[in-house]
N, CA, C and O atoms as a DFTB+ gen file, in Angstrom:
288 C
 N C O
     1  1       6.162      -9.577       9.488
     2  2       5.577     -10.065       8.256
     3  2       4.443      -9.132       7.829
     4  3       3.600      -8.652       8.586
     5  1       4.548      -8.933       6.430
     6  2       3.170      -8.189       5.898
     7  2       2.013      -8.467       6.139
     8  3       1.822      -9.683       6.171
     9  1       0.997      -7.748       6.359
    10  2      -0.184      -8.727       6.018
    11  2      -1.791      -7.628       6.465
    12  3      -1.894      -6.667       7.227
    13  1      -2.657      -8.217       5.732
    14  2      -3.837      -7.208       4.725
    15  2      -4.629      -7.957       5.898
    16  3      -4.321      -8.833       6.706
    17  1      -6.156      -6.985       5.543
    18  2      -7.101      -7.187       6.184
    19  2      -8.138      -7.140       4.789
    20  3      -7.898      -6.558       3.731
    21  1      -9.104      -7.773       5.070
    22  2     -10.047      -7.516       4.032
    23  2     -11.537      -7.904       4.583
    24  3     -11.649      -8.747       5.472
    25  1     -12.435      -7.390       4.136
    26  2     -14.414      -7.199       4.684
    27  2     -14.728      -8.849       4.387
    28  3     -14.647      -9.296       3.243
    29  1     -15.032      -9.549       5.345
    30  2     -16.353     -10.581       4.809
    31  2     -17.399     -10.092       4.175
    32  3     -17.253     -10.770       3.158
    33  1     -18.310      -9.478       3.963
    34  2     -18.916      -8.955       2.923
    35  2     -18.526      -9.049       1.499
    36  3     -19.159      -9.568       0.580
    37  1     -17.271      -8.404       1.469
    38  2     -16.662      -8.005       0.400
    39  2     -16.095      -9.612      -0.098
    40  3     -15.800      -9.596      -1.293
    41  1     -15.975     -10.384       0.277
    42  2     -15.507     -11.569      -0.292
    43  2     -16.283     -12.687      -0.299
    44  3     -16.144     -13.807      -0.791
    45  1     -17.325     -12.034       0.494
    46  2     -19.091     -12.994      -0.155
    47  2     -19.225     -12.973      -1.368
    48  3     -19.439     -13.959      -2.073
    49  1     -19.062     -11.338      -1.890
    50  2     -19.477     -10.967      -3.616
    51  2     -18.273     -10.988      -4.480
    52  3     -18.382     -11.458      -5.612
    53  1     -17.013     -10.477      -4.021
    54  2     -16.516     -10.462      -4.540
    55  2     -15.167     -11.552      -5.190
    56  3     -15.024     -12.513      -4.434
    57  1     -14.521     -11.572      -5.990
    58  2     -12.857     -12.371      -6.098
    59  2     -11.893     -11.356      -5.473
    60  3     -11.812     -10.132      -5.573
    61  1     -10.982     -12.541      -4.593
    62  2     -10.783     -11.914      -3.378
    63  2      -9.094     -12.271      -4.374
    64  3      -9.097     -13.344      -4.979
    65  1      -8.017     -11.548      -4.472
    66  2      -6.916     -11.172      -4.954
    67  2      -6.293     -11.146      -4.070
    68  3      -6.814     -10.836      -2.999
    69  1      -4.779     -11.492      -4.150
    70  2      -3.635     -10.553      -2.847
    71  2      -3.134      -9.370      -3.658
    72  3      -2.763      -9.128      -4.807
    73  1      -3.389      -8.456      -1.939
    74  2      -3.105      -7.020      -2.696
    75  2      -1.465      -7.038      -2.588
    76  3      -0.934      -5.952      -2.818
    77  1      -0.820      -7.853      -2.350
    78  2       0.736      -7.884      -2.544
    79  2       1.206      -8.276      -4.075
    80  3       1.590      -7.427      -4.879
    81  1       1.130      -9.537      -4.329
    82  2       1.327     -10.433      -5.707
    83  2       0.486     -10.088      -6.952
    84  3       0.869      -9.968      -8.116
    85  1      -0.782      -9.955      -6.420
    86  2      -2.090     -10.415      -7.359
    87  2      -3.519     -11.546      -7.902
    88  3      -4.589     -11.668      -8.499
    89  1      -1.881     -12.465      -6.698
    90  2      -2.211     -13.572      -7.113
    91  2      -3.989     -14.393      -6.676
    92  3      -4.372     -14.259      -5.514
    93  1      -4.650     -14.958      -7.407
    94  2      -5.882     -15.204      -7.076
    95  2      -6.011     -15.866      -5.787
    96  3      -5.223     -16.771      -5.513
    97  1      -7.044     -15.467      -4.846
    98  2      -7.019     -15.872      -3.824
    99  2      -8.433     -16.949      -3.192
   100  3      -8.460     -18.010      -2.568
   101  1      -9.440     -16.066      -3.713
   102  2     -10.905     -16.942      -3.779
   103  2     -11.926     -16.398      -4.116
   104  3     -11.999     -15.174      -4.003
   105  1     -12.880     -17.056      -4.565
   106  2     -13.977     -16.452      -5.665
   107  2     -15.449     -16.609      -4.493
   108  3     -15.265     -16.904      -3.312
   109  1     -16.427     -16.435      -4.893
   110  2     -17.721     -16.713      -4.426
   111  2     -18.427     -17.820      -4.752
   112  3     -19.431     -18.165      -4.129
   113  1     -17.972     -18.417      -5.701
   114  2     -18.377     -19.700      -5.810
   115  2     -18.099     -20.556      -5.154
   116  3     -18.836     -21.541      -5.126
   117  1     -16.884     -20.502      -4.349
   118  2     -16.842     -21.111      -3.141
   119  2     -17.563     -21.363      -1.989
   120  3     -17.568     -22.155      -1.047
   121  1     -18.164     -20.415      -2.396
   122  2     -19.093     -19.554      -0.959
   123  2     -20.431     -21.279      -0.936
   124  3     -20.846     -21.971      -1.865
   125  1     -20.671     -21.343       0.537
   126  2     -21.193     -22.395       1.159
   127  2     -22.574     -21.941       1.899
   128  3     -22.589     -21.168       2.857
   129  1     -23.545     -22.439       1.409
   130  2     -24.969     -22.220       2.436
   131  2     -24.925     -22.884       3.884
   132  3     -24.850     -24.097       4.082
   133  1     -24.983     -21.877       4.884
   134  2     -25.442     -22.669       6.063
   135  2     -26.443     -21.408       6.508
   136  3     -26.842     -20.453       5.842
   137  1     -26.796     -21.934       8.465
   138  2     -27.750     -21.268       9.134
   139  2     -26.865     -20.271      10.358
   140  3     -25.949     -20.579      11.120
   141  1     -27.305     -19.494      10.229
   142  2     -26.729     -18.497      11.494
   143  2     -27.591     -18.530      12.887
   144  3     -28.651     -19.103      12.636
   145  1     -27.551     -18.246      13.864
   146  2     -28.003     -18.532      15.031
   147  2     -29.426     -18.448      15.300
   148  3     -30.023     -19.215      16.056
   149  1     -30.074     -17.261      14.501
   150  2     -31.811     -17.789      14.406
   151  2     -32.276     -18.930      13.522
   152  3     -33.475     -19.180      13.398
   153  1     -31.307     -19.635      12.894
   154  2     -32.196     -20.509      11.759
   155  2     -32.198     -20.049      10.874
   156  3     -32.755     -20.756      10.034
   157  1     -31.644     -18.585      10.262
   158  2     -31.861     -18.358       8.678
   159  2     -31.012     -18.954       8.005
   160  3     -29.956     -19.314       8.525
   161  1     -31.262     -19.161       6.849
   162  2     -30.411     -19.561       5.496
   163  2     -29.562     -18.564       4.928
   164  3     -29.995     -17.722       4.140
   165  1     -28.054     -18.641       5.392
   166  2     -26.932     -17.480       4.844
   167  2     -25.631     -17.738       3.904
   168  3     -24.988     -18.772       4.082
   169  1     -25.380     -17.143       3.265
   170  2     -24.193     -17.731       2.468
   171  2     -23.158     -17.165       3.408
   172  3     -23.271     -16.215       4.182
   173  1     -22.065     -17.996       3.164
   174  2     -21.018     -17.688       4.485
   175  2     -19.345     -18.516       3.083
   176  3     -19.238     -19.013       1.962
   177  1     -18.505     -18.131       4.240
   178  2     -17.139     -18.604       3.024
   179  2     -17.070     -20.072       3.239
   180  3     -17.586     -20.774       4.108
   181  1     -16.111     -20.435       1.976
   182  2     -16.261     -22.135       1.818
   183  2     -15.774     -22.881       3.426
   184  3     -15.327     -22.187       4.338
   185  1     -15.933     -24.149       3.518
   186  2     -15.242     -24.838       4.217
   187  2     -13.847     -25.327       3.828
   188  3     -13.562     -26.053       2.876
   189  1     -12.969     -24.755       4.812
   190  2     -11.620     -25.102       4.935
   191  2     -11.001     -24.298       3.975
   192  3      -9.881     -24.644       3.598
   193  1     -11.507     -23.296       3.509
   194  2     -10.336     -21.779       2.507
   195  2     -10.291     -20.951       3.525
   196  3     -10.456     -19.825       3.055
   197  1     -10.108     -20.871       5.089
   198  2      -9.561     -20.095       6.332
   199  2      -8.589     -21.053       7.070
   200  3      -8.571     -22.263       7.296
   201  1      -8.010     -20.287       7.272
   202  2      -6.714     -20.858       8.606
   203  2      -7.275     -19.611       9.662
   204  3      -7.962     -18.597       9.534
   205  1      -6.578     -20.297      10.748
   206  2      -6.331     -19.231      11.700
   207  2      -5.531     -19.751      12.621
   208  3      -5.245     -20.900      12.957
   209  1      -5.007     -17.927      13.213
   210  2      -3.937     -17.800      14.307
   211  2      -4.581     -18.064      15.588
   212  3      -5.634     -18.694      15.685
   213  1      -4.109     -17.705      16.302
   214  2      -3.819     -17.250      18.150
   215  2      -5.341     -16.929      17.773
   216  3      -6.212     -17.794      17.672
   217  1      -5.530     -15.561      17.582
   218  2      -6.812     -14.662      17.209
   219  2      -7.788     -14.551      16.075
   220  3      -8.969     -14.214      16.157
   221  1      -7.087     -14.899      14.968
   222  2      -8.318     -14.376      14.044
   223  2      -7.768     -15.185      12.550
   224  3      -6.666     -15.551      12.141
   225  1      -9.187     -15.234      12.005
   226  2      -9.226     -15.965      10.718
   227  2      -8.548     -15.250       9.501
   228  3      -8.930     -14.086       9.377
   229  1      -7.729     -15.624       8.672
   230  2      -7.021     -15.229       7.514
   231  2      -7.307     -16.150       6.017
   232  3      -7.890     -17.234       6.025
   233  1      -6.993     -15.755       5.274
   234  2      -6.942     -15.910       3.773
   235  2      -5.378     -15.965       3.964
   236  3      -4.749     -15.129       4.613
   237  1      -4.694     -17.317       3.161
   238  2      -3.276     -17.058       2.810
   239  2      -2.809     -17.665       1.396
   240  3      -2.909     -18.848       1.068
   241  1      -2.266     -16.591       0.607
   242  2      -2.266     -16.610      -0.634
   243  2      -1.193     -17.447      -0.715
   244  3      -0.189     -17.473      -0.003
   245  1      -1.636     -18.452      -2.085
   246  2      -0.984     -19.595      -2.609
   247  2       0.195     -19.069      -3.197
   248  3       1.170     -19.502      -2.583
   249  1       0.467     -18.431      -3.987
   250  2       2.129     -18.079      -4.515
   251  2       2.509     -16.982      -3.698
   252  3       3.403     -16.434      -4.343
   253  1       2.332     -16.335      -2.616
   254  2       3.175     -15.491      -1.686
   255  2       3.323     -15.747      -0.129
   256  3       4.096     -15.314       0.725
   257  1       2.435     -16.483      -0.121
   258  2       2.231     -16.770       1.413
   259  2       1.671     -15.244       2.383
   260  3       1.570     -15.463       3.591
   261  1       1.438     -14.271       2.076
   262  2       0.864     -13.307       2.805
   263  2      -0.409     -13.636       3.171
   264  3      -1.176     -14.314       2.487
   265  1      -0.813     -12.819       5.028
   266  2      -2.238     -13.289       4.930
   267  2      -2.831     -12.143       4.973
   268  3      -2.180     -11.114       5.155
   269  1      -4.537     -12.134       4.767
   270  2      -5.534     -11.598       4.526
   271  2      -6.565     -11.708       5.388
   272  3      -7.547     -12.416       5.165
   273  1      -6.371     -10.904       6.586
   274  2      -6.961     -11.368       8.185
   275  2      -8.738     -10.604       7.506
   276  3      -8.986      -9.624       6.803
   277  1      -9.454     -11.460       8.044
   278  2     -11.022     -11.144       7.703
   279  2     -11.142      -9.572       8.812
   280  3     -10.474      -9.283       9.805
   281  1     -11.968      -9.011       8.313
   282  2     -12.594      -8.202       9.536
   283  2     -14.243      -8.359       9.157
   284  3     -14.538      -8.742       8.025
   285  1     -15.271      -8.061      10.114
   286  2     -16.487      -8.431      10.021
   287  2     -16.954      -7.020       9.490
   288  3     -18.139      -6.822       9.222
């Protein structure tokens, strides 16, 4: 099966597309405030727009089904 990798960073700021279809995948407005392990205040991706495998978290696009494995 196909399947993309794309930056957390990059889908903090950006609208996140499949590079297969086109089809829209997720925006930043999604994006959710929590705390990271010292206590700071971080924007991080929504709750429940990730699945994951065996290993690692993906994006899976609504009209193709391809996924979009995060890398840090």
């Amino acid at each position: 099966m196909e399947e993309f990798t794309v930056s957390r960073l990059v889908v903090l700021k950006e609208n996140l597309y499949c590079k297969k279809c086109g089809g829209w995948i997720y925006c930043p407005e999604m994006n959710m405030q929590g705390k990271n392990d010292q206590g700071e205040e971080i924007e991080d991706i929504g709750e429940g727009c990730l699945k994951k495998d065996i290993e690692r978290e993906f994006f899976e696009c609504p009209d193709c089904g391809i996924r979009h494995y995060l890398q840090e």
